[in-house]
C-alpha positions as a Python dict, from the first residue, in 0.01 Angstrom:
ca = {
    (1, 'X'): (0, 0, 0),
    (2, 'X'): (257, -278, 133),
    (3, 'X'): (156, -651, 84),
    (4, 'X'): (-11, -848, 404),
    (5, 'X'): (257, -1034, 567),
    (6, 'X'): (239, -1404, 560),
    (7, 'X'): (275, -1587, 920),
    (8, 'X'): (319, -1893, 991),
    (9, 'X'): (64, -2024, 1260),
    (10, 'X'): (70, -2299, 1561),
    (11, 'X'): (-284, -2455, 1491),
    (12, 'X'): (-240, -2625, 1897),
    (13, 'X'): (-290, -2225, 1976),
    (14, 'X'): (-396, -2036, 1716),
    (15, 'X'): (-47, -1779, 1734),
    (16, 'X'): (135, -1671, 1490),
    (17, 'X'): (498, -1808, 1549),
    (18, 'X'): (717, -1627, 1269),
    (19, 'X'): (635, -1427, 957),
    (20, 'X'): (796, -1575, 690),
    (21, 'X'): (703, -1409, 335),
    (22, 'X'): (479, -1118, 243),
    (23, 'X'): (165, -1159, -18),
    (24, 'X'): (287, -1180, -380),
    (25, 'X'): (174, -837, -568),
    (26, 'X'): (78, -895, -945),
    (27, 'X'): (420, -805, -1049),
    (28, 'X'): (608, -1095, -825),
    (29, 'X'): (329, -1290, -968),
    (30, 'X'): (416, -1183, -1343),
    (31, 'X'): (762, -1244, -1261),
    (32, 'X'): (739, -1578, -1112),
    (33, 'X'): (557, -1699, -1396),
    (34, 'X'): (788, -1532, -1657),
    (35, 'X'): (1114, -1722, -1506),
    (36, 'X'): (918, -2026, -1502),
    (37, 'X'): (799, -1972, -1881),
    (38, 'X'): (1196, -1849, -1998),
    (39, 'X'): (1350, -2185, -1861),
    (40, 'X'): (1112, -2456, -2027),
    (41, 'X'): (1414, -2570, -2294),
    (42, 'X'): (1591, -2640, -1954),
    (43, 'X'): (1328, -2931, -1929),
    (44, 'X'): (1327, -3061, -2275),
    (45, 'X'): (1596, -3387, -2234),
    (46, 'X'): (1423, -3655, -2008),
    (47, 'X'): (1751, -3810, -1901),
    (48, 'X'): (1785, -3480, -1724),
    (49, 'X'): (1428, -3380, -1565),
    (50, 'X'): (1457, -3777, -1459),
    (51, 'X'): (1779, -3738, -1273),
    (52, 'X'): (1620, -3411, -1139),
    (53, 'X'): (1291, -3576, -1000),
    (54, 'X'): (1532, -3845, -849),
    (55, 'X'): (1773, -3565, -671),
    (56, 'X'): (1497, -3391, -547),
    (57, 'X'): (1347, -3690, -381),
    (58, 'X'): (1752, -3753, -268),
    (59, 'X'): (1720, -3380, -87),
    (60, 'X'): (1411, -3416, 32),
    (61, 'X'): (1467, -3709, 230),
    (62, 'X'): (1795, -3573, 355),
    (63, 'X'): (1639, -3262, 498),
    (64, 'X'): (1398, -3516, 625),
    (65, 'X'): (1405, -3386, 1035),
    (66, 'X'): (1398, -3003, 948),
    (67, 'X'): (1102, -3061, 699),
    (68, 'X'): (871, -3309, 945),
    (69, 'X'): (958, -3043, 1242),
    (70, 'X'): (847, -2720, 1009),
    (71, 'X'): (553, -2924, 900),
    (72, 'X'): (428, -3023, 1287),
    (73, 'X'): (482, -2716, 1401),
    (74, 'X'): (220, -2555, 1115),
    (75, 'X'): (-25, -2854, 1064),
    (76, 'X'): (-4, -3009, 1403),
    (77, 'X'): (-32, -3361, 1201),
    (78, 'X'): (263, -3549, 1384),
    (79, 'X'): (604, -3673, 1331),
    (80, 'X'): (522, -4000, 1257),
    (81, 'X'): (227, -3919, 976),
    (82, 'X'): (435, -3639, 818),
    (83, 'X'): (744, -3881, 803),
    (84, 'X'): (491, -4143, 633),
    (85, 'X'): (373, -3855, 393),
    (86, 'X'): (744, -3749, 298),
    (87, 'X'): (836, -4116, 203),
    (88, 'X'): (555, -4132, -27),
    (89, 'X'): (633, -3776, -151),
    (90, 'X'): (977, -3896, -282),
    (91, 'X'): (846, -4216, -389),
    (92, 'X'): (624, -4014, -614),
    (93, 'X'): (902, -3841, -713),
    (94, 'X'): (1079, -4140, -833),
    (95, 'X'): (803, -4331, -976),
    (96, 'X'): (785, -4031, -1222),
    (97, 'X'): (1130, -4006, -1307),
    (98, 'X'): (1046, -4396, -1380),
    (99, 'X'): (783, -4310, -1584),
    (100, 'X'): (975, -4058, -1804),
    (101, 'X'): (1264, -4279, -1815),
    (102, 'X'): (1036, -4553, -1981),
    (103, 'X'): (879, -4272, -2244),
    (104, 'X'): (518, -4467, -2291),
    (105, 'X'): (393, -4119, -2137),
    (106, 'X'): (457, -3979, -2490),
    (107, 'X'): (203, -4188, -2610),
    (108, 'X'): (396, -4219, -2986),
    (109, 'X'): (216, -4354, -3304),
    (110, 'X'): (345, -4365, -3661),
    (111, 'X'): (166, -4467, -3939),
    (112, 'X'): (388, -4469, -4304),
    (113, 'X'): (105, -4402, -4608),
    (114, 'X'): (-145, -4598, -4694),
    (115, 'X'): (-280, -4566, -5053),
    (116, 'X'): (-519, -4902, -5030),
    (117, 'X'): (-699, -4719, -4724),
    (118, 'X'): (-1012, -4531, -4741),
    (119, 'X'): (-932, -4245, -4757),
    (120, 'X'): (-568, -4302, -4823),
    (121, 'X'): (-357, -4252, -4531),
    (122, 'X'): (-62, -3995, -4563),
    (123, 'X'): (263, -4042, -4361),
    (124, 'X'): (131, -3978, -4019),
    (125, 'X'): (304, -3929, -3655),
    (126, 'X'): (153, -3857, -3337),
    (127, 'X'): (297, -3821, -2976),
    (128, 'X'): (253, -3545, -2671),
    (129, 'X'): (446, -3247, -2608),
    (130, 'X'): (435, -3015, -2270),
    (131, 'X'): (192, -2776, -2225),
    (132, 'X'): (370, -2537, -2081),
    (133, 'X'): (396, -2328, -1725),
    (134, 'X'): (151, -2566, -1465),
    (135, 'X'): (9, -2375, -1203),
    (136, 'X'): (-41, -2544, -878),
    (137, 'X'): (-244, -2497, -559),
    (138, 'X'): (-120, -2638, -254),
    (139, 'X'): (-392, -2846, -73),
    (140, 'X'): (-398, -2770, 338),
    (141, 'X'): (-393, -3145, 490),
    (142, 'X'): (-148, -3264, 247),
    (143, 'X'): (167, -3064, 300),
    (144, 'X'): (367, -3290, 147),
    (145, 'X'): (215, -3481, -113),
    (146, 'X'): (-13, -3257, -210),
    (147, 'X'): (170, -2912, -215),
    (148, 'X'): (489, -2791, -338),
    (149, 'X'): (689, -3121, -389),
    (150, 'X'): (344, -3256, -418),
    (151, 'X'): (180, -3496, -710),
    (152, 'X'): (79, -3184, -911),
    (153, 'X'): (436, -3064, -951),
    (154, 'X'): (596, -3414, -999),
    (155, 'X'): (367, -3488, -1284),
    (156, 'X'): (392, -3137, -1427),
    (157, 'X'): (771, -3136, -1328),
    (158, 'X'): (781, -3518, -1546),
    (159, 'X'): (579, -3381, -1827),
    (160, 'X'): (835, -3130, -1892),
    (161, 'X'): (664, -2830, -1766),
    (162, 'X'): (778, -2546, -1548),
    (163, 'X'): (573, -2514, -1216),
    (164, 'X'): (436, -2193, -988),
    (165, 'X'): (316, -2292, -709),
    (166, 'X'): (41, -2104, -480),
    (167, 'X'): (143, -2176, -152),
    (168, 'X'): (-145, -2272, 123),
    (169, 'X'): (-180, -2021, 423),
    (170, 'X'): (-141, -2296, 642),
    (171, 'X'): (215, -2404, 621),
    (172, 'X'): (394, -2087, 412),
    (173, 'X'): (743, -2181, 579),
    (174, 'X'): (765, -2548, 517),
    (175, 'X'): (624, -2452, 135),
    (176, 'X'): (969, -2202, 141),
    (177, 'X'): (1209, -2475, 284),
    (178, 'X'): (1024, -2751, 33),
    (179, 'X'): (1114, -2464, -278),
    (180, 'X'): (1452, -2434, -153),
    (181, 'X'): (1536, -2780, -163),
    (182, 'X'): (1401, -2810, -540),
    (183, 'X'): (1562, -2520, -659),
    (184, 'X'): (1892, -2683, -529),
    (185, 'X'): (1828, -3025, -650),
    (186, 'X'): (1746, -2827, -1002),
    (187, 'X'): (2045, -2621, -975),
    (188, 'X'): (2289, -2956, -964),
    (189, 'X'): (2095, -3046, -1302),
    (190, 'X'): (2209, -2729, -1444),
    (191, 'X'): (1827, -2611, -1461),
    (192, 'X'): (1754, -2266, -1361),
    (193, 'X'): (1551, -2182, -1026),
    (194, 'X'): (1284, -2033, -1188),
    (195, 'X'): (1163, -2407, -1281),
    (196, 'X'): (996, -2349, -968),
    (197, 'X'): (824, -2071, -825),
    (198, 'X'): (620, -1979, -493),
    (199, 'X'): (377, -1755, -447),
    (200, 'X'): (155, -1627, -158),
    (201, 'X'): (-186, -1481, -105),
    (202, 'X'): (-571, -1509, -194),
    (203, 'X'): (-491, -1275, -447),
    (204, 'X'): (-149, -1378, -601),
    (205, 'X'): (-385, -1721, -682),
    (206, 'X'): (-628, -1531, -842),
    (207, 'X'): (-322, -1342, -1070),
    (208, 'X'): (-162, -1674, -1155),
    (209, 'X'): (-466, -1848, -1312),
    (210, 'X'): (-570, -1555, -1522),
    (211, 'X'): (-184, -1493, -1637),
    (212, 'X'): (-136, -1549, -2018),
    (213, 'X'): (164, -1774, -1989),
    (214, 'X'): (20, -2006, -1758),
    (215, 'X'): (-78, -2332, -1966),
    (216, 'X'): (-291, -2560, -1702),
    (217, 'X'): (-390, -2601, -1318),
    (218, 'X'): (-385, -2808, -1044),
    (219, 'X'): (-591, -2780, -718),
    (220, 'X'): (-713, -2921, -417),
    (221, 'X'): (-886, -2796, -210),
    (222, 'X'): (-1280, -2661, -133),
    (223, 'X'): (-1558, -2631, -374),
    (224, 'X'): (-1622, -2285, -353),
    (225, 'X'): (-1217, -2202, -370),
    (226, 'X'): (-1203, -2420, -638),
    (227, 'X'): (-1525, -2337, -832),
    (228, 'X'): (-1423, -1979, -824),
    (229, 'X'): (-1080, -2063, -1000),
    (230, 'X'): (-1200, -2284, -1250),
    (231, 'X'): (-1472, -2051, -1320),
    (232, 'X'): (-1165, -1821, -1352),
    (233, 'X'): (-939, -2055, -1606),
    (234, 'X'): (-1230, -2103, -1833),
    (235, 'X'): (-1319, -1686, -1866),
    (236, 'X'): (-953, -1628, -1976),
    (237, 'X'): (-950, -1495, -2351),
    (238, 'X'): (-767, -1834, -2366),
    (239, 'X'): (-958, -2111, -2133),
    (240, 'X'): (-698, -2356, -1985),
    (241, 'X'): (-744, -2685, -1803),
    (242, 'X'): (-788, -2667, -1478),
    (243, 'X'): (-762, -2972, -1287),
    (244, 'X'): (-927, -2962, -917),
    (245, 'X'): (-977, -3141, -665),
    (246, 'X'): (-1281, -2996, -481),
    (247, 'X'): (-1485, -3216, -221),
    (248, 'X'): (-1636, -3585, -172),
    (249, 'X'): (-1873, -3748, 28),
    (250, 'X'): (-1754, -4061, 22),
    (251, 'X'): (-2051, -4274, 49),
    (252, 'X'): (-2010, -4665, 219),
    (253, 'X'): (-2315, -4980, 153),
    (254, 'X'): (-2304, -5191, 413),
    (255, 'X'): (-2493, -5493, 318),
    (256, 'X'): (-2740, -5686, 593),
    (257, 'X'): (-2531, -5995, 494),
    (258, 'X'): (-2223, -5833, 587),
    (259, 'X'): (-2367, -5623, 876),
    (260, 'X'): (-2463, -5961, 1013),
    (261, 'X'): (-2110, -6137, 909),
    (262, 'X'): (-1915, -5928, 1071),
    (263, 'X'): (-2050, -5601, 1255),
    (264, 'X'): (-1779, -5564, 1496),
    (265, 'X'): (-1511, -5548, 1268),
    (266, 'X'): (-1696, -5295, 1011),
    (267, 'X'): (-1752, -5073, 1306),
    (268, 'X'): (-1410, -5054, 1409),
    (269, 'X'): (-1257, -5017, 1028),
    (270, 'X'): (-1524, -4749, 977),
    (271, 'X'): (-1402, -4567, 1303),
    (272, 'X'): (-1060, -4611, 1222),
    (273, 'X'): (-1133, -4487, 870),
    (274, 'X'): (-1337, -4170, 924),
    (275, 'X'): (-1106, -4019, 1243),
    (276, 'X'): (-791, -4101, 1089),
    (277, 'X'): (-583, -3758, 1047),
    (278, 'X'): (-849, -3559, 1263),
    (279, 'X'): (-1077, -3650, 994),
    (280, 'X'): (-894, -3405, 735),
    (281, 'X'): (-864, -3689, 433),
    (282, 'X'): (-1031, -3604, 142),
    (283, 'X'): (-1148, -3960, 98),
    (284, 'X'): (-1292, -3982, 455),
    (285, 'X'): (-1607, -4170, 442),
    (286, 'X'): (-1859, -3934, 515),
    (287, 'X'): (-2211, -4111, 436),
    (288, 'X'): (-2253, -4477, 552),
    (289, 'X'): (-2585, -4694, 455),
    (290, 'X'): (-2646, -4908, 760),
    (291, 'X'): (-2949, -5187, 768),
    (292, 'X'): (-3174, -5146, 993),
    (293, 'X'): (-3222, -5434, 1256),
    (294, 'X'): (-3007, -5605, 1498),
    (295, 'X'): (-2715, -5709, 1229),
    (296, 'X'): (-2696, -5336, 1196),
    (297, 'X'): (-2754, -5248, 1588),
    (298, 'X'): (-2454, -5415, 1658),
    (299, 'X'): (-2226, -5201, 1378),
    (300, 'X'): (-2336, -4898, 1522),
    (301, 'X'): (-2228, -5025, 1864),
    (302, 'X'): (-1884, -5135, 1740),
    (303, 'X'): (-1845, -4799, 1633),
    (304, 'X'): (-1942, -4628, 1899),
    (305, 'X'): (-1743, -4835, 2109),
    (306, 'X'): (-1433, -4731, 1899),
    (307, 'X'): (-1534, -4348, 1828),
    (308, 'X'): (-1562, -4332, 2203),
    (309, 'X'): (-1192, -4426, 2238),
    (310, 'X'): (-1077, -4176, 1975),
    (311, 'X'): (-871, -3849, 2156),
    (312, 'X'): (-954, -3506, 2052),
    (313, 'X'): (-708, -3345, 1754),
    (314, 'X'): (-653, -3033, 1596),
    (315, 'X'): (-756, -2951, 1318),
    (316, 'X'): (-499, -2767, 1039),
    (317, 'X'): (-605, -2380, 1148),
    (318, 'X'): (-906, -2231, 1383),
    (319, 'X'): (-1099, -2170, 1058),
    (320, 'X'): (-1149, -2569, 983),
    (321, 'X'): (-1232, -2584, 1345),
    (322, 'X'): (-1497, -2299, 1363),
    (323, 'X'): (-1619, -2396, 1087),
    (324, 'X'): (-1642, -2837, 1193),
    (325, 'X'): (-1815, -2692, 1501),
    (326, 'X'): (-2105, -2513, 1382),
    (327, 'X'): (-2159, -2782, 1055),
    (328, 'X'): (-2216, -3079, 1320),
    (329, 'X'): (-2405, -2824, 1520),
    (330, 'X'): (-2657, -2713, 1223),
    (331, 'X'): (-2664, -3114, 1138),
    (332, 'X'): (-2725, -3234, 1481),
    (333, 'X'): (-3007, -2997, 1526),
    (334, 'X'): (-3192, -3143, 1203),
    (335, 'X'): (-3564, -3346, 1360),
    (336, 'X'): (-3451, -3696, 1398),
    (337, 'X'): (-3088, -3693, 1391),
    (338, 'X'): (-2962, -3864, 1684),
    (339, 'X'): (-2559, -3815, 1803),
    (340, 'X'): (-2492, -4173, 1994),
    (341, 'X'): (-2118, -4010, 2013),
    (342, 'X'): (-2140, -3638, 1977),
    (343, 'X'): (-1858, -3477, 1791),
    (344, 'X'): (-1744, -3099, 1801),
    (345, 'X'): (-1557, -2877, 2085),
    (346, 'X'): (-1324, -3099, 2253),
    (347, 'X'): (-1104, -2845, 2411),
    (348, 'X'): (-1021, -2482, 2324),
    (349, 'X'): (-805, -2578, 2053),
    (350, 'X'): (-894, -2973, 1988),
    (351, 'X'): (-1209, -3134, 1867),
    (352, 'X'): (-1385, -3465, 1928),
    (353, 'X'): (-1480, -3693, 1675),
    (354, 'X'): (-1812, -3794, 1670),
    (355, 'X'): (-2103, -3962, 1417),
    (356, 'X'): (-2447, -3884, 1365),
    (357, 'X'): (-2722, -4132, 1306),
    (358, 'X'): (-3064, -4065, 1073),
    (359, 'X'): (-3340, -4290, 876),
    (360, 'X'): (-3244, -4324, 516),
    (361, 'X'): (-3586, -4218, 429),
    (362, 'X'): (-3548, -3865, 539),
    (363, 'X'): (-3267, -3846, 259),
    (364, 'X'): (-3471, -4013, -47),
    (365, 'X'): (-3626, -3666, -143),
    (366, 'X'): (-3527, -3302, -143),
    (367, 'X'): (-3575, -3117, 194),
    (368, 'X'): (-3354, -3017, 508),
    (369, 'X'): (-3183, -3316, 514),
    (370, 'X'): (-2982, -3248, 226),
    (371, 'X'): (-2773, -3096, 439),
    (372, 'X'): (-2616, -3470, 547),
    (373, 'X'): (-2597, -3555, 181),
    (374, 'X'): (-2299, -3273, 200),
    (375, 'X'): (-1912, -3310, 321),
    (376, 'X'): (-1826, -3184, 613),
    (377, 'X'): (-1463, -3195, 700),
    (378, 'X'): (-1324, -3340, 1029),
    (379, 'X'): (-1341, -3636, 1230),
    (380, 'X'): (-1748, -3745, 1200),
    (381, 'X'): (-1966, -3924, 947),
    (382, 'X'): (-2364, -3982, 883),
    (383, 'X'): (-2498, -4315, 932),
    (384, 'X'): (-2823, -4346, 771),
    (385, 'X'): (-3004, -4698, 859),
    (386, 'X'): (-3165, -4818, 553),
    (387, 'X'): (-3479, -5096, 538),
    (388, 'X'): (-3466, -5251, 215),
    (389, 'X'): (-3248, -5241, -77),
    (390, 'X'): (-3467, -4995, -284),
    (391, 'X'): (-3445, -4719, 26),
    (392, 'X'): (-3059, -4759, 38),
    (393, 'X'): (-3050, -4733, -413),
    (394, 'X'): (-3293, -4407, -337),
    (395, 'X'): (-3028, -4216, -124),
    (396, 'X'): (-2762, -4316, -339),
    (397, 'X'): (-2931, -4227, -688),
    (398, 'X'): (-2929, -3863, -495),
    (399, 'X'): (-2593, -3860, -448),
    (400, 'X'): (-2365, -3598, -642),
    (401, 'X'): (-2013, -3749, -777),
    (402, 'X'): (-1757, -3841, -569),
    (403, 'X'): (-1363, -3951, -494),
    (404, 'X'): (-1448, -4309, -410),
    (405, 'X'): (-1790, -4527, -357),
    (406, 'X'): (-1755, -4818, -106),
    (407, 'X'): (-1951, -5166, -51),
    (408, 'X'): (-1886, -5415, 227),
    (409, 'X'): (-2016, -5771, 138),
    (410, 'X'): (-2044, -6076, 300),
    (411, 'X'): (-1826, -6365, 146),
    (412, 'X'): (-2127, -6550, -9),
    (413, 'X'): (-2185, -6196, -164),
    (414, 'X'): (-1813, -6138, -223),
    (415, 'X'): (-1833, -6455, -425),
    (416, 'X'): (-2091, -6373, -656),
    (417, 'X'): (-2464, -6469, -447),
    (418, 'X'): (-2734, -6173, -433),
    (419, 'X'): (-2668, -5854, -495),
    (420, 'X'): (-2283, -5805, -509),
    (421, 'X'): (-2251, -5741, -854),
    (422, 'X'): (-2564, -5483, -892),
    (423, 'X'): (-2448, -5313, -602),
    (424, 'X'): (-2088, -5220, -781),
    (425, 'X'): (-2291, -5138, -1084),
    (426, 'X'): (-2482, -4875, -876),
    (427, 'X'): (-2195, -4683, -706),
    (428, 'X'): (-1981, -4686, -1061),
    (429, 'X'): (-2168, -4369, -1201),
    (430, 'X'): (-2104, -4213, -882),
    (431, 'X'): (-1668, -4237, -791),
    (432, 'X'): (-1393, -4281, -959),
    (433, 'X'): (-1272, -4558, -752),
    (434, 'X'): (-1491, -4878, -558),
    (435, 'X'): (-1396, -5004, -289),
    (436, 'X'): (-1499, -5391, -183),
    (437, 'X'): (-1426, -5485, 176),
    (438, 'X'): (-1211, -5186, 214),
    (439, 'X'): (-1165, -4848, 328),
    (440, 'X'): (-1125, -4564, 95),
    (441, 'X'): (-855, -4344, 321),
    (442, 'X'): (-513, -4479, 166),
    (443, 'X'): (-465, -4361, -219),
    (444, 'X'): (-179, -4598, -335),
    (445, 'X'): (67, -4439, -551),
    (446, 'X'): (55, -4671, -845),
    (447, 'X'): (-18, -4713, -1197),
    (448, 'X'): (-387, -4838, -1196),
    (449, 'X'): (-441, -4601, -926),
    (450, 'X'): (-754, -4354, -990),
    (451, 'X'): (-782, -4033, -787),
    (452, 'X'): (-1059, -3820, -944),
    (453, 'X'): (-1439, -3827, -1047),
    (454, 'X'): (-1797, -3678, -1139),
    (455, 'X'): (-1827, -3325, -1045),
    (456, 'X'): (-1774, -3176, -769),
    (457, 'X'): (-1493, -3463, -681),
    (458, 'X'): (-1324, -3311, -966),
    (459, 'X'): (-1313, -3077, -1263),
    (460, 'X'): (-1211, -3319, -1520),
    (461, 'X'): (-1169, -3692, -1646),
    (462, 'X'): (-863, -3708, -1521),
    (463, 'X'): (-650, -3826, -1159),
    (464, 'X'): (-377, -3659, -957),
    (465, 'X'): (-246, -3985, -812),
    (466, 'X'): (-96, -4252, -996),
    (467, 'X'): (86, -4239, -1350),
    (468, 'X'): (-114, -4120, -1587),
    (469, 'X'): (-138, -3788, -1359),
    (470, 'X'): (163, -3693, -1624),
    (471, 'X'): (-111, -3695, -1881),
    (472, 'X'): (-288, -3335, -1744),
    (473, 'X'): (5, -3122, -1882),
    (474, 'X'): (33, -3278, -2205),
    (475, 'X'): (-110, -3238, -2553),
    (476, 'X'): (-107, -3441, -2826),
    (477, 'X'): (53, -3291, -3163),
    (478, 'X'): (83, -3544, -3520),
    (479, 'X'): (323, -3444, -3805),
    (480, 'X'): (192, -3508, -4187),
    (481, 'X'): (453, -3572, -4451),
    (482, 'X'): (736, -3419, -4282),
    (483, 'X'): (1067, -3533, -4409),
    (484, 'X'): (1251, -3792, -4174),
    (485, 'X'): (1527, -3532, -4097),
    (486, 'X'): (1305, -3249, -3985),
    (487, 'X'): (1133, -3457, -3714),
    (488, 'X'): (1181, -3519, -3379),
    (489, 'X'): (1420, -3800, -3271),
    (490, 'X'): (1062, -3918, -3088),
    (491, 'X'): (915, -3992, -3432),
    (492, 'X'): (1152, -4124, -3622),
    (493, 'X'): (1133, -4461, -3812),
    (494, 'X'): (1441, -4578, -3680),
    (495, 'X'): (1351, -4500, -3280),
    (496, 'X'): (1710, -4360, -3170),
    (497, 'X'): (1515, -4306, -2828),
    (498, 'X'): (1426, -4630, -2803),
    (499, 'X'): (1057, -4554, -2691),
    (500, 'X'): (745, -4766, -2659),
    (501, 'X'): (553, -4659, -2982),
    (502, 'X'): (273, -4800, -3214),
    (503, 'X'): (403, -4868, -3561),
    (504, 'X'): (185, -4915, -3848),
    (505, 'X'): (-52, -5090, -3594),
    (506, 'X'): (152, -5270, -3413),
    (507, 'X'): (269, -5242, -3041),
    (508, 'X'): (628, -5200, -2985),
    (509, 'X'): (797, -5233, -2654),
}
């Protein structure tokens, strides 16, 4: 039987515009993944995969008009965001080829023998080699930064491992012109194509995470998409790591103190915040703990002052629209839960943004209200007004893990009076980054940056923004008693490489 064609689709219709690949059978998935395996060596000097990451971000930028047009015409996310999202694709691009440049990643410790220790220590040397083949799945509202050029493949890419990436249904042709443009910037390198592949189709993802030569994975995407494949990595004769992404709440505290401070402003961020992209970031604030009273009457005002002012979007395909629609719809029907701007249908291809409002109480125990406690993706968030402290720590202490956890204080409580300080404490166990005063859409790409946390945000420890993303394909590997000449110039006492290490205790820079 011949492989389902793969179209590319106008989301401001719903009609296919041009096919552009077929599905990937097991073989072109066996074969993809084979190329990538044969041409690791081609990644071993990091003077050369830096100058790669660097050309790529070079090409990238040049094909900068034919890229944002592709990506508009299969996301409908604009010219001006997709140009933003480009930048800080090749930014990422460099700050890796920064990182491998500097060689801390490596993470190398010697230690010469010890015979006064207990026990003795022998002549040990530790730092991290590549895992192997990465395996990447392209995340739909991200078609830049988080698909095939995207953080996944940089870090992999820095790490010194190979990449196959499983291209996301909703922009196949800008994933082929973003391929094309690494395989060139590769090719001036003198590193073979197959460093990375592209694959298409449900079931070409399923092939690539259960093929033996794949090493690791990255996702982002939905929790049941990205259960199912971690399930998948983990039943393999041999489990890998598999790094995803899978879905956040988001949750905001809004103090009284601040509520009263400054109400109009917090309702405006907050709209600004939750509609921004259509509502399609993963870090869109989805639960918000409002007091109840008239410091809190006037937030909800602000916002729906500013929610009212938002125009309709579209989504990234009909099936995030369908799908926004009847979630609101099975929300908004819930005893209780009022809509003071009602989001859903705002045209036959558009939606409106909209926010719900509900007593915290009904979300302090199990019942049909859980429902709220759940993401649902698109431009509208929960407001839940809260009437003391211990109601607003009983929703949260029901709260699964998240992306991010957010607090607005007033600036006595910003300075260290009432409650500041506990309230951090209590949203720490639940994100992997706080927010103070903030908003949580915006991930800086940056060193400190943390993009992960507790289950279901993610699969593991680890983040997929930021530097130590480079870690995930990595393992650590330590030589004992091998003669100077047989190691790697990485471990050697005289540092040739000239790389941040730890010797015999002490930090070297």
């Amino acid at each position: 039987m011949a492989a389902a064609p793969v179209w590319s689709v106008d989301p401001r219709t719903g009609k296919q515009r041009e096919q552009v690949a077929v599905e990937a059978t097991a073989q072109e998935v066996d074969t993809a993944v084979r190329a990538a395996h044969d041409v690791r060596g081609a990644l071993a000097d990091r003077t050369v995969r830096a100058a790669f990451l660097r050309t790529a971000a070079d090409r990238l930028q040049a094909a900068k008009d034919q890229l944002v047009e592709a990506a508009d015409a299969e996301t409908a996310l604009g010219p001006v965001r997709l140009t933003g999202e480009l930048a800080r694709t090749c930014y990422q691009l460099r700050a890796f080829a920064d990182i491998v440049d500097e060689g801390a990643f490596l993470d190398v410790v010697i230690n010469h023998p010890d015979d006064t220790a207990t026990p003795p220590i022998p002549d040990l040397r530790r730092y991290k080699v590549p895992l192997g083949v990465v395996a990447v799945y392209s995340a739909s509202n991200f078609p830049f930064a988080f698909s095939v050029a995207g953080g996944d493949t940089a870090s992999a890419l820095g790490a010194g491992c190979p990449v196959v990436v499983k291209a996301h249904p909703d922009h196949p042709a800008l994933s082929e012109l973003v391929a094309a443009v690494l395989r060139r910037a590769a090719a001036e390198h003198g590193i073979p194509e197959g460093v990375i592949g592209l694959v298409h189709g449900f079931e070409a993802g399923i092939e690539l995470i259960k093929h033996p030569l794949v090493t690791a994975a990255g996702f982002t995407g939905s929790i049941r998409g990205g259960r199912a494949l971690f399930d998948a990595a983990a039943a393999r004769p041999v489990p890998i790591p598999f790094h995803g992404e899978l879905g956040s709440l988001n949750p905001v505290v809004i103090t009284e103190a601040a509520a009263a401070e400054r109400a109009e402003a917090i309702g405006t961020g907050l709209a600004g915040s939750m509609t921004l992209g259509v509502g399609q970031f993963c870090v869109k604030p989805g639960l918000v703990l409002v007091p109840s009273g008239a410091a809190g009457d006037g937030l909800v005002k602000s916002l729906t002052d500013a929610v009212s002012d938002t125009d309709a979007g579209v989504l990234l395909d009909h099936r995030m629209r369908d799908n926004f629609i009847a979630g609101v719809a099975e929300r908004a029907e819930l005893a209780d839960v009022e809509s003071p701007v009602t989001p859903g249908a705002g045209g036959e291809h558009t939606v409106s943004a909209g926010f719900l409002t509900v007593a915290a109480e009904k979300l302090t125990s199990e019942g049909a209200y859980d429902l709220l406690l759940e993401e649902c993706f698109g431009p509208v968030t929960v407001v839940a007004r809260y009437d003391d402290d211990a109601q607003a720590q009983a929703v949260l202490s029901r709260l699964p893990g998240n992306l991010t956890a957010t607090v607005h204080l007033s600036a006595e409580e910003a300075a260290g009076e009432g409650r500041g300080a506990e309230i951090l404490a209590e949203l720490t166990p639940l994100a992997g980054r706080v927010l103070v005063n903030g908003w949580p859409t915006g991930v800086a790409v940056a060193a400190a940056q943390h993009h992960g946390g507790p289950y279901p945000a993610t699969t593991s420890t680890s983040t997929s923004v930021g530097g130590t993303a480079i870690e995930r394909w990595m393992r650590p590997v330590a030589y004992q008693g091998a003669p100077e000449a047989l190691l790697p110039k990485e471990l050697r006492d005289d540092n040739p490489l000239g790389l941040p290490r730890r010797f015999n205790g002490r930090l070297e820079r």
